[in-house]
C-alpha positions in Angstrom: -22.9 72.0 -126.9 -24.5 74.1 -123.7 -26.8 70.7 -123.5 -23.8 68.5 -122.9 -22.1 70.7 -121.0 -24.6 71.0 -118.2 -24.6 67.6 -117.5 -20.7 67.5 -117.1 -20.2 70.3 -115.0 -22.5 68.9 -112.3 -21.0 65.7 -112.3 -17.7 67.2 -112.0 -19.1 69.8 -109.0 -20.3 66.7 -107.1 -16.8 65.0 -107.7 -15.6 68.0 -106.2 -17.5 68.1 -103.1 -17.1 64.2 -102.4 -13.8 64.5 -102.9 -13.3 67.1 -100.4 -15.4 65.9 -97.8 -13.1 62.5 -97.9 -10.5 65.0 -97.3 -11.9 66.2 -94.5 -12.4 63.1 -92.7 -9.2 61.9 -93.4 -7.9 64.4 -91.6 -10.0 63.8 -89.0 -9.0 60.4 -88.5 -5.4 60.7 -88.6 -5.7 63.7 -86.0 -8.0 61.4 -84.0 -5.4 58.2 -84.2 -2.5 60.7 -83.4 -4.3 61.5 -80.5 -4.5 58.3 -79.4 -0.9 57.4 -80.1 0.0 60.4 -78.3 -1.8 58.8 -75.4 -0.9 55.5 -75.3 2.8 56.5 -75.8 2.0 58.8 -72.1 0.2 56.0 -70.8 3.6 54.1 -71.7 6.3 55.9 -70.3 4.0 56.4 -66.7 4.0 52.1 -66.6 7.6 51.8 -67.1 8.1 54.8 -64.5 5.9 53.3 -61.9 7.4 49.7 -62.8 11.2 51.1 -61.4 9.6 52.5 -58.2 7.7 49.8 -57.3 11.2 47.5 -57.7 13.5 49.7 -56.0 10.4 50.2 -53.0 10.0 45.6 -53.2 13.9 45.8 -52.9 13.4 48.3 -49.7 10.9 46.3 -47.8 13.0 42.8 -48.6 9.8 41.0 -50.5 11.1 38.5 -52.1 10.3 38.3 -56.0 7.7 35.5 -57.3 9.6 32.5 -58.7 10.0 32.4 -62.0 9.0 29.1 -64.2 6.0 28.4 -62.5 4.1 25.6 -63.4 1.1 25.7 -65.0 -1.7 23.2 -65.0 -2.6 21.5 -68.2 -5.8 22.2 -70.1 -8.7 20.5 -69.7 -9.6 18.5 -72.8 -13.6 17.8 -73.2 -14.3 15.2 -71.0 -13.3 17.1 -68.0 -9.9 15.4 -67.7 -6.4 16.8 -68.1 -5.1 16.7 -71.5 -2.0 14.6 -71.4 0.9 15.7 -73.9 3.0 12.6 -73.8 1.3 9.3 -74.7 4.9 7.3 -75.2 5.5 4.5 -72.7 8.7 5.2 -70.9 11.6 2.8 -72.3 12.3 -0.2 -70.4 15.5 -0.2 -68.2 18.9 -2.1 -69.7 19.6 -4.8 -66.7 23.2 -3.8 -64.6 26.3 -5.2 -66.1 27.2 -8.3 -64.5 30.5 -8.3 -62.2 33.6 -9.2 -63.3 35.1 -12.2 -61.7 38.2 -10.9 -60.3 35.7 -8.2 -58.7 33.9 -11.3 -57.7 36.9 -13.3 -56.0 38.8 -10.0 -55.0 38.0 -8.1 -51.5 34.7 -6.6 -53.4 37.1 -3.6 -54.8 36.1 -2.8 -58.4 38.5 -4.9 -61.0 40.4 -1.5 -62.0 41.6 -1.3 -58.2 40.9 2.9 -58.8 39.0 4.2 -55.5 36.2 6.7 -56.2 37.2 10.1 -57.2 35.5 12.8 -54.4 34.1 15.4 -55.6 35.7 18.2 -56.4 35.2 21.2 -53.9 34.3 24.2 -55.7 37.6 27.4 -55.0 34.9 30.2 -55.1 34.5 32.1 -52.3 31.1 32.8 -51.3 30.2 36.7 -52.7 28.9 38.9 -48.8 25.5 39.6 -49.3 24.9 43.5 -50.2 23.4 45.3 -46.9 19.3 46.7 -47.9 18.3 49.6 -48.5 16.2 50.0 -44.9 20.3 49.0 -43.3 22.0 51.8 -45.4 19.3 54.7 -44.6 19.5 53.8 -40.6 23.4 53.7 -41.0 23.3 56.5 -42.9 20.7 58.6 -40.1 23.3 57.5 -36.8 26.4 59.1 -38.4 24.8 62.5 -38.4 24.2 64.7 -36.0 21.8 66.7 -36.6 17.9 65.2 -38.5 18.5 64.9 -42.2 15.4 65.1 -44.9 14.3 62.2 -47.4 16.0 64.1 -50.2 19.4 64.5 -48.7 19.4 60.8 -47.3 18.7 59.7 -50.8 21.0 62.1 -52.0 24.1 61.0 -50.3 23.3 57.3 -50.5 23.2 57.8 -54.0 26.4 59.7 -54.6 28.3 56.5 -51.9 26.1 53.7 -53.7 25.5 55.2 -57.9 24.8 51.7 -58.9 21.5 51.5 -56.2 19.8 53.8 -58.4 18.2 55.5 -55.3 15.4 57.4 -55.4 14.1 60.0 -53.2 10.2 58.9 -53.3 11.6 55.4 -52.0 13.7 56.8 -49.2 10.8 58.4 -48.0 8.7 55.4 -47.8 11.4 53.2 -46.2 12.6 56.3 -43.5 8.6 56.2 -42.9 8.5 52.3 -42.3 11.5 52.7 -39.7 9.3 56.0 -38.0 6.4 53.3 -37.8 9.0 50.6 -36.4 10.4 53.3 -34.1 13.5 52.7 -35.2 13.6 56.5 -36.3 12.2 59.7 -35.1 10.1 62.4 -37.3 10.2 66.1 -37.2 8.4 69.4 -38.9 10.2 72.5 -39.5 7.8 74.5 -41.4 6.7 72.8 -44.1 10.0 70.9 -44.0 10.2 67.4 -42.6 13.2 65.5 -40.7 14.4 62.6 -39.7 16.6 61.2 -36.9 17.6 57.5 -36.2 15.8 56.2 -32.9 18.8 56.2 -30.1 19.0 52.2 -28.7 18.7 51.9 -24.4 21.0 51.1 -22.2 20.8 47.4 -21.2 20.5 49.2 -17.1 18.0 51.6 -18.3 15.8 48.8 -19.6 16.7 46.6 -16.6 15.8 49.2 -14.0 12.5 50.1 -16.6 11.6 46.3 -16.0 12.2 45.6 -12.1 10.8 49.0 -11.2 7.8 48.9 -8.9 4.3 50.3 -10.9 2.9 51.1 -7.4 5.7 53.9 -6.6 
């Protein structure tokens, strides 16, 4: 019996051990693939985030969106030419129906005497096209009157316009586009900064601006 037992008990001990060092890794690699999860999931959410502020900023700056359905060349088969996907001769066209005779002998009216129907004008009324963003901010800026931050523009426009969906980050950008266009004005108060929409001149003030003498 000791003999026999010997044996056993280290074959049992290294069971043990390899047992326990596949444990180990396991748990390893699921920590290491939560991980990753963990990130990819962050990495996720960040895209989609990014995705809504780069639409509402293409919807700011009026750039239009790529057409969808476009088309795409066909592969290349292995002599160099295109690949064609339809090798079925077109069908061959039925000849016209011949005229009647009383169309024939009439005053060339069709033999039902009927007149061709017009076309039907379509009732709906044509839907007004919904004013940009860049419109509402400017809009927004001459009605006060005193300068107004990025964050209250976008607040108020999004309590008058909920379904917009506006954002402050995309406020700023388009109130900085107008600063750039001067058609607004740009002030620090502190670390604070305003904005005011650019006041239009007078059609004499830019006459008298034109016809004056440099010289003088």
């Amino acid at each position: 019996m000791p003999e026999t037992a010997g044996p056993v008990t280290e074959l049992a001990s290294q069971y043990v051990s390899q047992v326990t060092k596949d444990l180990e890794e396991n748990v390893r690699e699921q920590e290491r693939v939560t991980a990753e999860i963990a990130a990819l999931q962050e990495r996720l959410a960040a895209l989609q985030h990014d995705h809504g502020i780069l639409l509402n900023m293409q919807q700011a700056l009026g750039i239009a969106a790529p057409a969808a359905g476009a088309v795409v060349p066909a592969p290349r088969g292995k002599s160099g030419g295109a690949r064609r996907t339809d090798t079925k001769k077109p069908a061959p066209k039925k000849p016209a129906a011949k005229k009647s005779a009383a169309g024939k002998a009439g005053t060339g009216k069709p033999a039902t005497g009927k007149a061709p129907a017009e076309p039907a004008q379509s009732s709906q009324p044509t839907q007004p096209s919904q004013p940009t963003l860049v419109e509402l901010v400017r809009r927004y800026l001459a009605e006060q009157n005193e300068p107004r931050s990025a964050a209250e523009v976008a607040e108020a426009l999004g309590r008058t316009y909920p379904e917009r969906a506006v954002q402050t980050k995309v406020v700023r950008t388009t109130l900085e586009n107008l600063v750039a266009r001067n058609g607004a004005h740009r002030s620090k108060q502190g670390s604070s900064v305003f904005y005011t929409v650019a006041a239009e001149p007078a059609p004499e003030t830019a006459e008298k601006a034109e016809g004056a003498d440099p010289a003088e």
